[in-house]
N, C-alpha and C positions, 0 to 999 in steps of 0.2 A: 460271725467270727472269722478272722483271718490266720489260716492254719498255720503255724511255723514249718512245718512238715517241709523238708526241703531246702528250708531256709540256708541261704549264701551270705556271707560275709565280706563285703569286699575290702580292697586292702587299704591301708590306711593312707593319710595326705604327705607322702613322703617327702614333700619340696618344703612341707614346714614344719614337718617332725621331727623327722631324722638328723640328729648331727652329727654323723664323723666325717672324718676329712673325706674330701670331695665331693658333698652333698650342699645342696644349695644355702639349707641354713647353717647346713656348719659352716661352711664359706661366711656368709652374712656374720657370723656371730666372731669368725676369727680375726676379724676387721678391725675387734674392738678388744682394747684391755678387761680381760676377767676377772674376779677374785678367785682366788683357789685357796686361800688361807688365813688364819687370824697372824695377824704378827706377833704375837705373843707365843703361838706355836710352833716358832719355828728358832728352835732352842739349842741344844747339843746334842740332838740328834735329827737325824732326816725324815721326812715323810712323805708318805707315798700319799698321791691325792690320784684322781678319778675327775677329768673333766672334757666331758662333748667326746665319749669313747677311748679316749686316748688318758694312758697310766702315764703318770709322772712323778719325779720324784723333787722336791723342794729342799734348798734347806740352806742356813747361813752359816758364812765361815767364822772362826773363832773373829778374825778381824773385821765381820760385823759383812761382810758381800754376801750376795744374795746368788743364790744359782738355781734353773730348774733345767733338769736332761732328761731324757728318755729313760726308762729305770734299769735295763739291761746294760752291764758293762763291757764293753765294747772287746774284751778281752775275749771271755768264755763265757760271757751271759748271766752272771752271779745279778741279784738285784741290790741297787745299789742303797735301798733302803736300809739294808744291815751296814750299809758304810762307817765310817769312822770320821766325824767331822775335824779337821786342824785348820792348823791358821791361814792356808789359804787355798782351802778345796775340801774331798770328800775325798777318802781313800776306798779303796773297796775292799770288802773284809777278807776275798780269797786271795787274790795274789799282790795286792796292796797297789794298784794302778790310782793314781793321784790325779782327780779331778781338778781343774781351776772351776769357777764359775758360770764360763762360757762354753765350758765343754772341753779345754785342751788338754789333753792328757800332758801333766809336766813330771810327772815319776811313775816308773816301774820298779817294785821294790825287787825283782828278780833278775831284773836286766841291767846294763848299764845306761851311764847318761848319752852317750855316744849311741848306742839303739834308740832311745824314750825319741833323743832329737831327731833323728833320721829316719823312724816311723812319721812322727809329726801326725797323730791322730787327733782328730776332732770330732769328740763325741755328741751327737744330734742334741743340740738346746736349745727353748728359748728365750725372747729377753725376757726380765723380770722383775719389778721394783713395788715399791710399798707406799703408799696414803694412806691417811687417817687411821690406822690400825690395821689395813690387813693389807695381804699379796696380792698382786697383781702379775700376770703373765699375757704374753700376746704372742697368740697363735697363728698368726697370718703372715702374706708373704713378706721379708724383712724390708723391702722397698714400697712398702705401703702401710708401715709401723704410724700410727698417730700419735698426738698429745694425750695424755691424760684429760679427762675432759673437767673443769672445775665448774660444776655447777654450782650455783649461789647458796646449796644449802651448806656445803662442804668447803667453800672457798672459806677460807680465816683470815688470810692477810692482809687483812682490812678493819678485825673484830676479835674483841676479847671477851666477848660474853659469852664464850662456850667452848669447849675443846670437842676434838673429833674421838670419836671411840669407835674398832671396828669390832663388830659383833655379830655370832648369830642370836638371833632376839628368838629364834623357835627351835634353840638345839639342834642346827644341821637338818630339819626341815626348812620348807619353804613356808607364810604367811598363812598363818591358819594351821598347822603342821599337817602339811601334806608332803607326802616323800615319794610314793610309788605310783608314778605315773608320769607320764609325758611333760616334758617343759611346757607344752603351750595350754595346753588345755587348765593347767593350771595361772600359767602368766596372766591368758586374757579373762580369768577371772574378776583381776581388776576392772574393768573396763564392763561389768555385770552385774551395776547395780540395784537387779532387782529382784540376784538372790537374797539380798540385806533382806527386802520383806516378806519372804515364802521363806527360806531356809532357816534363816537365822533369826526369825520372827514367830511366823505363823505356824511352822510347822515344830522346831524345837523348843515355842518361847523365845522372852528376848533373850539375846546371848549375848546383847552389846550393853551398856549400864547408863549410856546416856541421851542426848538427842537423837540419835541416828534411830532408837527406836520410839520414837514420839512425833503424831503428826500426821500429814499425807504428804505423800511425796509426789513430784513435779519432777520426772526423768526428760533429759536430755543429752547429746554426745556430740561431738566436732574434734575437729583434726587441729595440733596445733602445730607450731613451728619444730617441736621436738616430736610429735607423738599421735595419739588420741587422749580423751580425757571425755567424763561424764559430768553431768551437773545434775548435782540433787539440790531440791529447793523445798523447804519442812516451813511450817508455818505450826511453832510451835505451840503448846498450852500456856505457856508464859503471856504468848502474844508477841514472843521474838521471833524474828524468821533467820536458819538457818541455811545457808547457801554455801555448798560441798562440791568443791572438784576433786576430783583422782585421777592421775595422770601415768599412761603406757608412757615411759620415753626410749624412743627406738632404740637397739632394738628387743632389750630384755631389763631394761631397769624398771621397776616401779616406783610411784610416788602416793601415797596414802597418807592425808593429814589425820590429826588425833581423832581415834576411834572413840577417845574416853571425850569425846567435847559436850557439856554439860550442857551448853545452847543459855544460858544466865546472864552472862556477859556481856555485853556489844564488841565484840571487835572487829578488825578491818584486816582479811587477808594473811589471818594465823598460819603461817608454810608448815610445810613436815618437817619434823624434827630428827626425820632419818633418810637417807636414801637406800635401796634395798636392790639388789640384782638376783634374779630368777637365774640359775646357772643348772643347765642341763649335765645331769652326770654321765647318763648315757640315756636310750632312745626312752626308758621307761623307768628313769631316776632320777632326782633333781634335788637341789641343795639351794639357798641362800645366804647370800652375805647382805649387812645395812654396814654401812658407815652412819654413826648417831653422833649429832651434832648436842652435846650432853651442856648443860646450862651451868655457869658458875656465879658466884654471889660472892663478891669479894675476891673472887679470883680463887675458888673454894669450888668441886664441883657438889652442885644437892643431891643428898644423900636419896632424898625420900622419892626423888623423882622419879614417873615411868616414862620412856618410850611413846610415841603417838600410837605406834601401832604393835604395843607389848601385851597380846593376850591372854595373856598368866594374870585372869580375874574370873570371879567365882563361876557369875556365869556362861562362861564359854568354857564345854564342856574338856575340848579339847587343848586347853591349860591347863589340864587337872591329870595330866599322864594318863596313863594307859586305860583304856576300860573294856570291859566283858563286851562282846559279841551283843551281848542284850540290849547293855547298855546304849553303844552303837547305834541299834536298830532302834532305839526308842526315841534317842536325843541326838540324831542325825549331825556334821560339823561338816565343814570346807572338806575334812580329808574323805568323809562317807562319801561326798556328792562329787569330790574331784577325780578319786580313786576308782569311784564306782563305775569312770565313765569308760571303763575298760583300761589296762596300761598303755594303749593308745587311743586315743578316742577318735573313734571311725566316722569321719565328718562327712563322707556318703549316705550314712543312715542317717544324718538328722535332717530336722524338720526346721530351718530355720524361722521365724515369726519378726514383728516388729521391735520386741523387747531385746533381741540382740544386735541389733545396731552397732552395737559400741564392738562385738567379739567380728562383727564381719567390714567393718573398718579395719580395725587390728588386722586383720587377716589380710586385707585388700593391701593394705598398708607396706606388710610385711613381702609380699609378692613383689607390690612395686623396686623397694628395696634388692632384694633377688635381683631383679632384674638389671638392675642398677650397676649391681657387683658383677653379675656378666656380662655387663657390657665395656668391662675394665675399667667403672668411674668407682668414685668414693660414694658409697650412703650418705643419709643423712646423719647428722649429729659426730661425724667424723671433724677433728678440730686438729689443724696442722698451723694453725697463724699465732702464735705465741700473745700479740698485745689483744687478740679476741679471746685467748682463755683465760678468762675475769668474769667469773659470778655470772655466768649463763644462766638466762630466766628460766627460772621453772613456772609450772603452771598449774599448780594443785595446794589448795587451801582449804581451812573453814574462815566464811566471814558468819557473823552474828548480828543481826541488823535489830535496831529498838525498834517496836513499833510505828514509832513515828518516824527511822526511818525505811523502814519498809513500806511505809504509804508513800513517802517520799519519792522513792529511789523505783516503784513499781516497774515490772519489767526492764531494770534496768541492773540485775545482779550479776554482774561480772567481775 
C-alpha cells in the first residue's frame, strides 16, 4: 500500500490553464475572435458576460451597432449592465453618461456639451461584430486584430443548402454538459477517443445510439494543417466500415462529425454539421458556443432535424437534466469524468500512457503556439489575407465504406 499520509499536491499547469490577461493562454486565446453571445440576446437591454476572467458588458444600439466595454462606468463605477440602451449607445442608469459603441463617452446628462467634449473620455472596449448567429469580440492587441476566419463548414457564399444558426446545443455548457472545470482538460477531451469505449460504453452502457458503439476500434492521431485530430476505424456488423475523424482546430474550436451516424449508408467524407468553440469563463469555468450549419429543403429549414453533436437522446444520461448524486455515481457522463478531474486538473500527477497521444499532441501543440505568440509572430490558424478567407479545410468527417469498398480501399481511409 502506498500511504497518502503526507501527500502534496502540486500546483497546476498554469502556461495552459490559466487565462487572464497576461498569462500565456490567455495571450494565445486573445489572438483570436470569441463568441461571447447568441445574437439573438442581445436585445433592448445589455448583458453582462464572463469571458477568460474578465466581466464585460455587450449590447446593441436601437440603430442595430454593436458595442462591448468594460462594465464599470467610467464616471463613479455604476455597472453598466442596468444601462439604458438608445439609438446610438448605452446610457448609464446613475448619472446618464452616454456610451457610443466604441467607448466615447458623447453625453453627460448633468454636465454640458462644452465639458462632455473637452473631457473627451474613452471608455476601455473592445471590437465586436456577429456571424452566423452569435457575438464575437477580440481581446487582443488592436494592431494584431485578424479576419474572421471562414471555415468551409460556415462559409455560405457559395451555397444555399443550409443557413447558419448560432447556438448553444448544451444550454451554456460545453459538449457533453460540462461546466465546472478548466477549459482544457475538457477541450482535449476531443482528441480522447477511447473514452467513447470505457466511459461511454463499458462502464455506463452505450450512451451513443449508433455506430460509434458497434465494432472494434482502430485508434490513431496526427497533426493537421489546422490542429490534431484522431481516426477511429469500426468495422461494423453490417460488414460496412466506418472511418471517423474529430478535429482540435487551434487553438479552442472543436470539430466532431455526427454522433448519431448509423454506419448503413455508404458515404464519402460527411463534415460536421456545426462548428463549436470551447470558451473559458474563468480558470475553473467554461461555456460553449457552435455556429450550426442547419439544412434547408426548398429553401425551407427541416424541422425534424438534429445537430451532429445534439446529445438530448435517451441514452446519454446527461441529456436528461439534472440527476441525484446516485444516479451520477452509477451512470457516470463527460461531466462525472471531466469535472471529476479536479477544477483544475493537476497534469503533474498523471500518469500519461500510449492511449493519450492525441491529449499530449494537443498539449505540445498548444506550447508551441505560446511560444509563437512570445516571440511577437501570429499563431497558427491566424488569417489576415482577405482572397485566402474562403472555405478553409476542415479535417473531421464520417466516411462509411461498402464492404467492397473497404476491401478495396484497405489501409487507405483517409
Amino acid at each position: 500500500m502506498k500511504s497518502a499520509y503526507g501527500l502534496t499536491t502540486p500546483q497546476e499547469n498554469a502556461e495552459l490553464t490559466h487565462v487572464e490577461p497576461g498569462t500565456p493562454m490567455g495571450e494565445l486565446l486573445r489572438r483570436f475572435w470569441q463568441p461571447v453571445a447568441l445574437s439573438a440576446e442581445l436585445t433592448d437591454l445589455p448583458k453582462k458576460i464572463k469571458i477568460m476572467c474578465e466581466e464585460l458588458v455587450v449590447f446593441r444600439t436601437k440603430d442595430g451597432a454593436l458595442g462591448c466595454l468594460t462594465p464599470h462606468c467610467s464616471h463613479r463605477g455604476t455597472s453598466l449592465e442596468w444601462g439604458r440602451i438608445e439609438k446610438d449607445g448605452l446610457r448609464c442608469c446613475y448619472h446618464g453618461w452616454l456610451y457610443a459603441p466604441d467607448g466615447r463617452v458623447t453625453e453627460m446628462s448633468c454636465e454640458t456639451k462644452e465639458f462632455c467634449a473637452r473631457a473627451n473620455i474613452q471608455h476601455p472596449a473592445y471590437p465586436i461584430m456577429e456571424y452566423g448567429g452569435l457575438v464575437f469580440i477580440y481581446m487582443g492587441p488592436p494592431e494584431k486584430k485578424p479576419l474572421f476566419p471562414l471555415y468551409d463548414i460556415i462559409d455560405t457564399r457559395e451555397r444555399n443548402d443550409v443557413e447558419l444558426r448560432g447556438m448553444q446545443l448544451w444550454d451554456g455548457y460545453g459538449i457533453g454538459y460540462v461546466k465546472d472545470c478548466n477549459w482544457l482538460q475538457h477541450h482535449e477531451n476531443v482528441v480522447d477517443p477511447w473514452h467513447l469505449l470505457v466511459l461511454h460504453q463499458q462502464i455506463s452502457g452505450d450512451q451513443f445510439d449508433g455506430a460509434l458503439m458497434q465494432g472494434r476500434s482502430k485508434i490513431d492521431f496526427e497533426s493537421t494543417d489546422l490542429g490534431v485530430r484522431y481516426r477511429v476505424i469500426k468495422d461494423l456488423p453490417n460488414g460496412n466500415r466506418l472511418v471517423r475523424y474529430a478535429e482540435v482546430v487551434m487553438p479552442n474550436i472543436i470539430l466532431v462529425p455526427n454522433i448519431h451516424e448509423q454506419g448503413t449508408v455508404p458515404k464519402n467524407k460527411d463534415r460536421c454539421t456545426e462548428i463549436t468553440w470551447t470558451v473559458p469563463v474563468d480558470n475553473e469555468h467554461l461555456t460553449a458556443f457552435s455556429i450550426v450549419a442547419w439544412p434547408l429543403v426548398d429553401g425551407k429549414p427541416v424541422d425534424d432535424w438534429m445537430p451532429g453533436t445534439d446529445v438530448r437522446i435517451k441514452v446519454r444520461p446527461a441529456g436528461q437534466g439534472e440527476r441525484t448524486y446516485e444516479e451520477r455515481q452509477r451512470n457516470p457522463d463527460d461531466r462525472e469524468a471531466q469535472e471529476g478531474q479536479r477544477p483544475i486538473a493537476i497534469h503533474a500527477l498523471e500518469r500519461l500512457a500510449p492511449s493519450d497521444r492525441g491529449v499530449v499532441m494537443l498539449r505540445r501543440q498548444l506550447k508551441e503556439q505560446i511560444q509563437i505568440v512570445k516571440d511577437g509572430n501570429d499563431p497558427m490558424n491566424i488569417v489576415r489575407d482577405e482572397g485566402a478567407n474562403t472555405r478553409i479545410r476542415t479535417n473531421a468527417w464520417n466516411t462509411v465504406l461498402s464492404p467492397e469498398q473497404a476491401t478495396k480501399h484497405q489501409g487507405e481511409e483517409a
